[in-house]
C-alpha atoms as a printed R data frame, in Angstrom:
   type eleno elety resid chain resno       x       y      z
1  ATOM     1    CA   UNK     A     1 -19.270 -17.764 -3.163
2  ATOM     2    CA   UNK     A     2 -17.751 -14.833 -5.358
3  ATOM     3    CA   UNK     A     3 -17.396 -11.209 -3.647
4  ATOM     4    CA   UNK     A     4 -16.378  -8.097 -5.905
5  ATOM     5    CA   UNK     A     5 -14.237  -5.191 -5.110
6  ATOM     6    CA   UNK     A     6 -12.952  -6.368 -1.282
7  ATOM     7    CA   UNK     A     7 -10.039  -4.566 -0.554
8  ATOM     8    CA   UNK     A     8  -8.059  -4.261  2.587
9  ATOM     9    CA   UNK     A     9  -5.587  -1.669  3.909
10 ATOM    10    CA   UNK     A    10  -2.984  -3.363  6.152
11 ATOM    11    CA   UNK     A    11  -0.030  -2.312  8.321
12 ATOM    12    CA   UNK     A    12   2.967  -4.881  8.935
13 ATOM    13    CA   UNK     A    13   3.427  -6.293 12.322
14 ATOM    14    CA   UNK     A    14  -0.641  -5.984 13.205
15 ATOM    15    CA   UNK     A    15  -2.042  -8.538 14.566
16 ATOM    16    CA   UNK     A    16  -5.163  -7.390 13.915
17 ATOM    17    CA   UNK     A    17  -4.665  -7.048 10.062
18 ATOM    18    CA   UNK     A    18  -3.055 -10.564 10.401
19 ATOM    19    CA   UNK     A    19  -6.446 -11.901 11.937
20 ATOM    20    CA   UNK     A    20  -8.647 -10.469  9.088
21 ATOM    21    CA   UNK     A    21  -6.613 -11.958  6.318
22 ATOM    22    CA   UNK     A    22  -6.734 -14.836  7.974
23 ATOM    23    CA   UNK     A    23 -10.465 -15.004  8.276
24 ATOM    24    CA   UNK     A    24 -10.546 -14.113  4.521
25 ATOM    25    CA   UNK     A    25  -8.625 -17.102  3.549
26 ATOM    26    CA   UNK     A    26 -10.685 -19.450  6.079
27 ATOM    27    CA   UNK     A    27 -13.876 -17.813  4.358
28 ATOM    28    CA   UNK     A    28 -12.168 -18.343  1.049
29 ATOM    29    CA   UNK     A    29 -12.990 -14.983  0.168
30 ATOM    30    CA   UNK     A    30 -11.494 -13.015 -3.061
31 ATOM    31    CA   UNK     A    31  -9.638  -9.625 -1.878
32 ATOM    32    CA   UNK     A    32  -7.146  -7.141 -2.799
33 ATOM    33    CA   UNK     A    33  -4.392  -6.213  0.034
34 ATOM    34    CA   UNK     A    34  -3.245  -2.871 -0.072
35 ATOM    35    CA   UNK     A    35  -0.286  -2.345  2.558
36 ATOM    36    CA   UNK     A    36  -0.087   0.926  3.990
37 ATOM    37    CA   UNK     A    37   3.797  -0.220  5.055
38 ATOM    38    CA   UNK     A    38   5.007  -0.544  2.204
39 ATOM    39    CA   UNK     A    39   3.318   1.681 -0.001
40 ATOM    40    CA   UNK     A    40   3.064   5.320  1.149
41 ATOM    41    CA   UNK     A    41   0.276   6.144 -2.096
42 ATOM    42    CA   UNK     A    42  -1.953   3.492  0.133
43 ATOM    43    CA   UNK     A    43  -2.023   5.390  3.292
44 ATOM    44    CA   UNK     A    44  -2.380   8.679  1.136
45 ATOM    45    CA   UNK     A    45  -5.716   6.558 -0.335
46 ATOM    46    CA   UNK     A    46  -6.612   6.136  3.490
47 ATOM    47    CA   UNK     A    47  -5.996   9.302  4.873
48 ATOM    48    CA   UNK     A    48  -7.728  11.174  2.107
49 ATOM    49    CA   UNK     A    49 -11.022   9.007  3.502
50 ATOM    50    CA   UNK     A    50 -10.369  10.027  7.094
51 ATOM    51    CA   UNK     A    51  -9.288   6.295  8.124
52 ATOM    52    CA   UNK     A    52  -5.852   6.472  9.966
53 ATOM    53    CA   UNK     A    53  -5.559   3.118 11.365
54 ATOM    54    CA   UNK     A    54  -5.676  -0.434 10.114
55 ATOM    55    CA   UNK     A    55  -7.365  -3.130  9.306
56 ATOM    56    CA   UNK     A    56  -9.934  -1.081  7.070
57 ATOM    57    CA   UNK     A    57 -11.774  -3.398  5.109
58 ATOM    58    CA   UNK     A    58 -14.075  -2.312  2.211
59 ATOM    59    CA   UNK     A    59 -16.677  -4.597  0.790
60 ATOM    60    CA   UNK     A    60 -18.173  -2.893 -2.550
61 ATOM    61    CA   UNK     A    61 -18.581   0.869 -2.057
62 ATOM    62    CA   UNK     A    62 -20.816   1.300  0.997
63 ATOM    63    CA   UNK     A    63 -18.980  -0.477  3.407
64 ATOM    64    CA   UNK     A    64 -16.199  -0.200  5.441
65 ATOM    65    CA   UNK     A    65 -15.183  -1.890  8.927
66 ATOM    66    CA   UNK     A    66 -12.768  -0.658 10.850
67 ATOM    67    CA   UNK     A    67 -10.050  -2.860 12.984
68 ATOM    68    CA   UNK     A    68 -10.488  -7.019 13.540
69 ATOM    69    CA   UNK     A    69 -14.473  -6.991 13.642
70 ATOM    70    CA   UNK     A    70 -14.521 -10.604 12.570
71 ATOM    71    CA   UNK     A    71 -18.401 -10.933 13.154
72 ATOM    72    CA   UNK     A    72 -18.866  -7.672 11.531
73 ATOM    73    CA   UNK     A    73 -17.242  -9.056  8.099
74 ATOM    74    CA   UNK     A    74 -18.146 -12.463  8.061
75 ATOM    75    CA   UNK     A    75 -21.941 -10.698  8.914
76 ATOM    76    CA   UNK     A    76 -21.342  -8.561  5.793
77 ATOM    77    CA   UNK     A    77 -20.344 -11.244  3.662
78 ATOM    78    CA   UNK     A    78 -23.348 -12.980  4.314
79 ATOM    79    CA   UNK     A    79 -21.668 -15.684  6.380
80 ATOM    80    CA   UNK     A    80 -22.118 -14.810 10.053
């Protein structure tokens, strides 16, 4: 199954973010990762929506989920 405009802000050395990509690639799901370590314009994109911590996963434009809410995701993915 094919999901559009997925993208995740992630922070090195979480363990949280490391569990969401993890369920992405179990789900097989398509995504864009957009690290927040490594690229100070990402956590500018963050901050400007009033998210300061990570995982923050976006699925189309409505929906974001904050931190490792693995049934949350898989539930808005149509897959939990």
């Amino acid at each position: 199954m094919s999901y559009t405009n997925i993208v995740i802000y992630i922070s090195e050395n979480n363990p949280d973010c490391e569990s969401v990509l993890h369920l992405m690639e179990k789900l097989e799901v398509s995504y864009e990762v957009k690290n927040i370590t490594k690229n100070s314009a990402y956590r500018r994109e963050m901050q400007d929506l009033n998210i300061y911590g990570t995982p923050a996963t976006f699925i189309g434009d409505d929906t974001v989920i904050l931190g490792a809410q693995v049934k949350t995701i898989q539930r808005e993915l149509g897959m939990g």
